[in-house]
Each structure stands twice: as C-alpha cells, then as structure tokens.
C-alpha positions in Angstrom: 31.3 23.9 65.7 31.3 24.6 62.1 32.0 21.8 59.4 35.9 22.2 58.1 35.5 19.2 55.8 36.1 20.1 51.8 34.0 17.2 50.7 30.8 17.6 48.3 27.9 16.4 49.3 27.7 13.6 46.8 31.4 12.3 48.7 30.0 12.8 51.9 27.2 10.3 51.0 29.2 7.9 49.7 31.0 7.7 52.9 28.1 7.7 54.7 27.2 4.9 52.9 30.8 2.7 52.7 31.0 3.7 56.8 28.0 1.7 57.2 28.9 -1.4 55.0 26.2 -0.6 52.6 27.1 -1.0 48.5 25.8 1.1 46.2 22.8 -1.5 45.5 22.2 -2.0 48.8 21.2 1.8 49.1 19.1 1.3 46.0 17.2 -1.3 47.3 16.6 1.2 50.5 15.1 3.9 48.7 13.6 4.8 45.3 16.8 5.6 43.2 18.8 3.7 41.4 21.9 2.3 41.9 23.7 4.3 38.4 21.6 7.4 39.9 23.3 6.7 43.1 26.6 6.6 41.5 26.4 9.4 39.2 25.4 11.7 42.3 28.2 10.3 44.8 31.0 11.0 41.9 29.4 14.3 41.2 28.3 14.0 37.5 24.4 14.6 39.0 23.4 17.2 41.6 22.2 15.8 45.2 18.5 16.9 45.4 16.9 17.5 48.5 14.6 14.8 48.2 17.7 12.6 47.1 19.6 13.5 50.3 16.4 13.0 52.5 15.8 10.0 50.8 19.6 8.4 51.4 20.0 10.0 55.0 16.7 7.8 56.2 17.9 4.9 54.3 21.4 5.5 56.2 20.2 6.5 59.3 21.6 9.9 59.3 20.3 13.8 59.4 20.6 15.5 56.0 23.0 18.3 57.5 25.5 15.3 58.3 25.4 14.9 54.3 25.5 18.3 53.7 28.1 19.2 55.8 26.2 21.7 58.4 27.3 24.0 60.4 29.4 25.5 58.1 32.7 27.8 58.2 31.4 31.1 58.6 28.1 30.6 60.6 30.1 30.7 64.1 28.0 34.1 65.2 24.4 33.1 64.2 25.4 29.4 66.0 26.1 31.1 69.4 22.4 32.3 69.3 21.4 29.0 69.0 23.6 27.5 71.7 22.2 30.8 73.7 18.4 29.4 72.6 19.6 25.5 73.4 20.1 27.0 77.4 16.9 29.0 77.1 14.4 25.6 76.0 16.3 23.8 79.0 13.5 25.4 81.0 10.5 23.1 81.5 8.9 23.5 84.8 10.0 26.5 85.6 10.6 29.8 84.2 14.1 31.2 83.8 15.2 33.5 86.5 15.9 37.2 85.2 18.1 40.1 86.6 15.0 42.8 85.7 11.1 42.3 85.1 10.3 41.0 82.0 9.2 43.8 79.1 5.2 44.0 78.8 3.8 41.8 76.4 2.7 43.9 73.8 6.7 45.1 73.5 7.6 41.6 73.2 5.4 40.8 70.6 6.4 44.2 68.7 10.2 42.4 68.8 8.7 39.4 67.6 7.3 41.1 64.6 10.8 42.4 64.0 12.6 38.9 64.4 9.7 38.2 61.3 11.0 41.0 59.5 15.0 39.9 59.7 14.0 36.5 58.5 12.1 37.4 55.8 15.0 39.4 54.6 17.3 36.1 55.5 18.9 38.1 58.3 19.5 35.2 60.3 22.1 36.6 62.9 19.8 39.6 63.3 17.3 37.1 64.4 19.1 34.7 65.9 20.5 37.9 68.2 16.8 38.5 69.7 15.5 35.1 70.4 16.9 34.4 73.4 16.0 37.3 75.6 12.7 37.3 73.8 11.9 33.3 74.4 13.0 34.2 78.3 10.7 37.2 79.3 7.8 35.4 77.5 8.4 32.2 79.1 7.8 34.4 82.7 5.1 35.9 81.0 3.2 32.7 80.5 4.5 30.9 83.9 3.1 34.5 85.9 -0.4 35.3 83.8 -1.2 32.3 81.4 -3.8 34.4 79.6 -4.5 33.2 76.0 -2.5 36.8 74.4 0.7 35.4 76.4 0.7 32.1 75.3 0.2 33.6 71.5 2.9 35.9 71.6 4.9 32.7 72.6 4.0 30.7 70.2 5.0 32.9 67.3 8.3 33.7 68.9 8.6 30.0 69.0 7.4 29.6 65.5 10.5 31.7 64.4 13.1 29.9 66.2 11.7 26.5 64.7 12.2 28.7 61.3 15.8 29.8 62.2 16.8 26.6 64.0 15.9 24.4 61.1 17.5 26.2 58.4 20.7 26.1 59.8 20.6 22.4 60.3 19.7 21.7 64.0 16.9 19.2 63.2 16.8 17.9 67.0 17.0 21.2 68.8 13.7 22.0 65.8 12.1 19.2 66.8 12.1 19.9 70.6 10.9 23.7 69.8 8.4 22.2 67.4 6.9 20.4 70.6 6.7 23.2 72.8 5.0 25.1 70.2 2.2 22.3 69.7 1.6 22.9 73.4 1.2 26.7 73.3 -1.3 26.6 70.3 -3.3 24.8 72.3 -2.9 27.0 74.9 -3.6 29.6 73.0 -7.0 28.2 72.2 -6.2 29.0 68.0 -7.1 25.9 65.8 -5.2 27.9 62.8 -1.8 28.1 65.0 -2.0 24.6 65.6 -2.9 23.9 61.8 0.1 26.1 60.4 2.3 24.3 62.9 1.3 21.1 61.1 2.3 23.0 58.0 5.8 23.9 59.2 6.5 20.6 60.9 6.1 18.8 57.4 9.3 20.8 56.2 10.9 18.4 59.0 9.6 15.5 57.5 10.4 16.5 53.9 14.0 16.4 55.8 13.2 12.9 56.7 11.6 11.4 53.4 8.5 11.2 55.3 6.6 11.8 52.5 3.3 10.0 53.2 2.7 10.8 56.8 3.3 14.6 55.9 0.6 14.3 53.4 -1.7 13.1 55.7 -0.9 15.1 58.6 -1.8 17.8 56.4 -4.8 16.7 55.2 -5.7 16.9 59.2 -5.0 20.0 59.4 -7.2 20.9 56.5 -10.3 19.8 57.9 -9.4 22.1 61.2 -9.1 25.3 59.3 -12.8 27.8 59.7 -13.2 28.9 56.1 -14.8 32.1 57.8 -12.3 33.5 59.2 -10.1 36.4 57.6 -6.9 34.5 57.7 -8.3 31.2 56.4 -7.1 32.2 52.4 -3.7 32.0 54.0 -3.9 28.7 55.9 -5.4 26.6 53.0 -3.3 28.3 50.8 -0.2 27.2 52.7 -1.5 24.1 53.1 -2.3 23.2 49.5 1.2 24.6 48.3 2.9 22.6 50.8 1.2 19.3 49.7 1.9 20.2 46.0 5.7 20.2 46.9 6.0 17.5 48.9 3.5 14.9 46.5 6.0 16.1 44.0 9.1 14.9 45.8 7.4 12.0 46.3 7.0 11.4 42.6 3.7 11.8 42.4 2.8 14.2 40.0 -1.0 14.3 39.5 -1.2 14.8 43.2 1.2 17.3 43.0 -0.5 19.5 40.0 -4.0 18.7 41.7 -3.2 20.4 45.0 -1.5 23.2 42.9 -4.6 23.9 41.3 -6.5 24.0 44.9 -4.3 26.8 46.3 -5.1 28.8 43.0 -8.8 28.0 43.6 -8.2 29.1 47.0 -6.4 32.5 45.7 -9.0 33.1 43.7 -12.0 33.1 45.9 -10.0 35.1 48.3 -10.0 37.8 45.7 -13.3 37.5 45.0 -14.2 38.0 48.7 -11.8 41.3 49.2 -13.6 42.4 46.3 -17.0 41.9 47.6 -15.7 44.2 50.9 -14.8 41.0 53.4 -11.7 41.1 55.1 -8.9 38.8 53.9 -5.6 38.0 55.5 -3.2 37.1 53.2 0.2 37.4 55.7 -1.1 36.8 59.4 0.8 33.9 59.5 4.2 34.7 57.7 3.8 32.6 54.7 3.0 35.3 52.3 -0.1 33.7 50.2 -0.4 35.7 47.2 0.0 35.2 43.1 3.3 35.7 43.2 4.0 33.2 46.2 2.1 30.7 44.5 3.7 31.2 41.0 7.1 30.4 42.6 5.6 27.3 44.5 4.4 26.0 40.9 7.8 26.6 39.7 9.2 24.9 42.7 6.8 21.8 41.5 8.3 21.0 38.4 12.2 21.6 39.5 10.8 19.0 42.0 9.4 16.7 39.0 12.1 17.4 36.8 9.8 18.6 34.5 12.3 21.1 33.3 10.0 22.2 29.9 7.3 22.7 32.5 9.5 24.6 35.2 10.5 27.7 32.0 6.9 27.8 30.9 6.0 28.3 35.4 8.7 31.1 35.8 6.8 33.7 37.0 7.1 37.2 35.6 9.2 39.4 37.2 6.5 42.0 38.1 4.5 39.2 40.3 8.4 38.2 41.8 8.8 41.7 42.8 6.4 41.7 45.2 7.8 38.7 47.3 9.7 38.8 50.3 13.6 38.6 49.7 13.8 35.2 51.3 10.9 33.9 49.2 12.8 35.6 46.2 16.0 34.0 46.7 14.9 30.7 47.5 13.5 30.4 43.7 16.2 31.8 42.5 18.2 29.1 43.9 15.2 26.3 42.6 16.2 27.6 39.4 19.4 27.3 39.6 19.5 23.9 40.5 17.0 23.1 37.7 19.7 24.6 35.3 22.4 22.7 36.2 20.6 19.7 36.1 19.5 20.9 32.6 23.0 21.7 32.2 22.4 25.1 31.0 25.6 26.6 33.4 25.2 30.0 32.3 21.7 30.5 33.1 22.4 28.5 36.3 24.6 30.9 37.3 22.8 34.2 36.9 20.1 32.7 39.0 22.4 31.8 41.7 24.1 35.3 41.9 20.7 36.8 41.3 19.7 35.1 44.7 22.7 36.3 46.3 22.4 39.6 45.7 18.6 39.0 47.3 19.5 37.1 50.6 23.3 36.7 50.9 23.7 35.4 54.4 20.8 32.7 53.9 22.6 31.8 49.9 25.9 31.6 50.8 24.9 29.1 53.5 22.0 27.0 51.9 22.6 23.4 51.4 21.2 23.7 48.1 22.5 27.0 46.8 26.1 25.0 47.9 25.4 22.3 45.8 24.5 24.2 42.8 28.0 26.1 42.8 29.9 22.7 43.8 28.1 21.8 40.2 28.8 24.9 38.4 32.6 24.5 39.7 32.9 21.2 38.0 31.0 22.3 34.9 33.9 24.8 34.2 37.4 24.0 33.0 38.0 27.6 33.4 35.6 29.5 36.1 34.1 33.0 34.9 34.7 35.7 37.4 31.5 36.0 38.7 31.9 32.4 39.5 35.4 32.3 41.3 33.8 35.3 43.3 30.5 33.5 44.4 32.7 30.3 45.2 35.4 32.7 47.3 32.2 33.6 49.3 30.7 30.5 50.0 33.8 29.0 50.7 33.2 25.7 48.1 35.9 24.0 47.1 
C-alpha cells in the first residue's frame, strides 16, 4: 500500500532511531557519521545521502525505503504489477499452469527487449505491465525444454524485474529474484550473465552499507570476465564504474578515482579494437558503456565524495549527455541536484531537478533521492518559485 505519512526522510530517521531507544550518539558510534552530522540531517538543515540512509538503516536494522517512506502515493498501478510478479516467483518446482501455450521463445525474448526499452526510458508501469505474463510463459519454457536459449531469455527477463523491483523499494521480493537469476546464469552456461548479476546485486548492498563485501564480490567477478569476447568492454567497464561508486561511498577516494581511471582505460582500448575492425559490444547487457556513461559515473564520484569543485569540473558536456539513455540522463541530473543543495546553490539545484523531470518523469517524481532534493529546495525557500510549487504539486512533498 502506498506510504501516506508527510514526514521527511531526515524525521523518519530520527524516529527510527528514538523507536529503537537509540540517542543520537549511540547512532554515531554505529556508523561512520557524527553525531552533529546526525543531527543536522534528522532536523533537515543537511540532505540524507544515500549512503547516509544505508548507513543508518543497517545501524537501525531497517530497509532504506522504511526511511524513505516507500511505496509512495501515486505508485498504486506499477505496485499491482509487482504484487502480480510476487504470485508469479511463488512458483518453485513447478511451472505455472496457463489457459493457452506459451508464445515461442524468440517472441518472448523480442518483449523482453521491449520491457528494456520502457525502463530505459523510466517507463516503469509499462514494464511492470509485461512482466508477469512474460516471467510465466518462460518459466514453462524452461520447465518443458531447458535448452541453454530458454534459460537466457529467462534470465534477462529476470534481470529486469530485479531492475524494476528494486527501484521501487521491494528489497526482499529483489533479493529472492536476484536468487533465481544466479541459478539461470548458470544454467545458461554464460560466465558474463553471472558476472553482471554480481554487478547488479552490489546496488543491493550499496542499499545495505555493504560496502566492503560488494567490493570484493566484484573483484570476483572480474577475474571471470573473457577479455575476448565482444561484450567484454561492457562488463569490465560496468564493473570498474560500479567499484568507483561504491569505494567512494565508502569514503575512500583513491580507490574510488583509481577504478575510475580503469573503466576509461577499458573505454579506450575498446575503441582502439572497433577501430582496428573487431567487434565490440558496448550495450549487450543494458548498462550502456560509453564516454558519455562514464563521464556521468565520474560525476556521480565526486557528488559521492563531496568533492563539489571536482563534481563542476566532471560535468560532462552536453553533447556526450545527449547520447545517453533517458534514465541514465535523469539520474545525473538528479546527482546534480543533490550536489547543489548541498552546495547550497538552490537555483542551480533546481534546474537540474526539473531538467530530470522533464527526462524521466515517472522514475523522478518517485526517486528517493530526487524527493529529498525538493524536500531541501522547499525549505531553502521562504517564498517557492513557480517552477518549484509545481515540481512539489507533482511529487506530492510536503
């Protein structure tokens, strides 16, 4: 059911926190923030990072959409697809019973690539629409054949629900898919499924402050990756932007910049081989791996480090962000953002935020960061601008 409650996130922490008999030093000595830090974000004079709320909801023993307030008023149609994909995971054993034969294969995995297509343009309903149908006839497809194609097609299908699922807060129904998926990579007799699985499951544990067992279970998936294959670019790539991100959360900046500087390698020699006639996937696995990806990800670094000098001079220019997908788009626009109001530069804050609006409204108006960033620019205003009263009338932020 969707969350009704007005409070901010920082109030919704410190409840969290009093409900559980901790004090604000208690909490500090639980995680690596301070107890003023602590303070300033509960009464609202500091923005709630993700890596702050991950950070406080493991120290707390709670999910981060608990402090963010997911599901949220508005989301009711995309959250009957997932109760619809809740009932279609209940089979195990056996696959779901269907009124008709199941579609062929090679249909169901032309839907899939449509289901891609919605989420890359943050069309979650769309997506969420086709999942369930599309999770049941491949399920039967798998329990009748079993081939290594089947089990593919499968996997990506469940690839995207573990996409959908955890963006809208579900971390235990993303967890269970993330499972199944493990089992049909193998299955599926592809090392680089079951490496990019690796490097989906750490966004999970970037939920969870797992910081250092993310690291390494990346590092793992390094070594499985066959530098000769065409979509190998892509998979390091991913890789190495992901462990830039999360070292950075973690405070550790060297590390951060260091594996930043590997995916550009990586980019580079990739070029280098297109050029010399090789083939080189840059897309096979949805994650986009190209100059413009990775300018954002640096970007994303230094909003991360609070290196905000560092995250102007990393803005990518806008012919590179032109070529990203609208989700990838948005979702700097909204690291800006939150860079700005931290930076306290409101105005600038603000164009970013209604910049990634008009990009990706249904995944904006419902993103736990984009949220806290107009909570922020609320409070940072004695008297709202109109673009500003609009974007809050939207998202329904108090």
């Amino acid at each position: 059911m969707p969350n009704e409650d007005p409070a901010t996130t920082g109030q919704r922490i410190a409840r969290a926190r009093k409900l559980r008999g901790v004090t604000q030093l208690g909490l500090a000595a639980r995680c690596r923030y301070s107890r003023s830090q602590i303070a300033k974000v509960e009464s609202g004079a500091r923005i709630a990072t993700p890596g702050f709320v991950a950070q406080v909801a493991a120290a707390l023993g709670v999910t981060t959409a608990e402090l963010y307030g997911q599901p949220y008023a508005g989301q009711e149609a995309v959250h009957a697809h997932v109760t619809a994909i809740r009932e279609v995971l209940a089979y195990v054993d056996v696959p779901p019973e269907l009124d008709a034969a199941p579609r062929p294969l090679e249909e169901l995995a032309r839907e899939s690539a449509v289901v891609a297509r919605h989420l890359q343009q943050a069309q979650h309903t769309k997506a969420g629409a086709l999942l369930p149908a599309l999770l049941e006839e491949l399920a039967v497809h798998v329990a009748e054949a079993g081939e290594p194609r089947a089990w593919q097609v499968l996997h990506r299908a469940q690839v995207l629900t573990l996409r959908l699922t955890r963006k809208l807060g579900h971390a235990d129904l993303a967890d269970y898919i993330a499972e199944r998926a493990r089992v049909s990579a193998a299955a599926a007799a592809d090392p680089h499924l079951e490496a990019m699985l690796t490097q989906r499951r750490t966004l999970m544990m970037m939920d969870r402050a797992q910081w250092r067992p993310a690291l390494a279970s990346l590092e793992h998936a390094l070594r499985r990756v066959d530098e000769h294959r065409p979509d190998a670019a892509e998979v390091l790539g991913a890789i190495r932007l992901r462990q830039a991100v999360i070292a950075a959360r973690a405070g550790r900046a060297t590390d951060a910049w260091d594996h930043f500087a590997q995916a550009q390698e990586i980019d580079v020699r990739a070029g280098e081989r297109a050029a010399a006639g090789q083939r080189v996937l840059r897309d096979a696995h949805g994650t986009t791996f190209t100059s413009g990806n990775i300018g954002v990800h640096g970007a994303a670094v230094a909003v991360e480090l609070r290196d905000y000098d560092e995250v102007v001079k990393r803005e990518p220019a806008p012919q590179l962000l032109a070529d990203l997908i609208p989700e990838r788009r948005a979702h700097h626009s909204i690291d800006m953002a939150r860079a700005l109001v931290e930076a306290r530069l409101p105005a600038d804050a603000l164009r970013h935020i209604t910049t990634a609006e008009s990009l990706a409204p249904e995944m904006v108006r419902y993103h736990p960061t984009a949220r806290t960033v107009v909570e922020h620019l609320v409070d940072m205003h004695n008297a709202l601008p109109a673009p500003l009263r609009r974007l809050q009338r939207r998202m329904r932020v108090i």
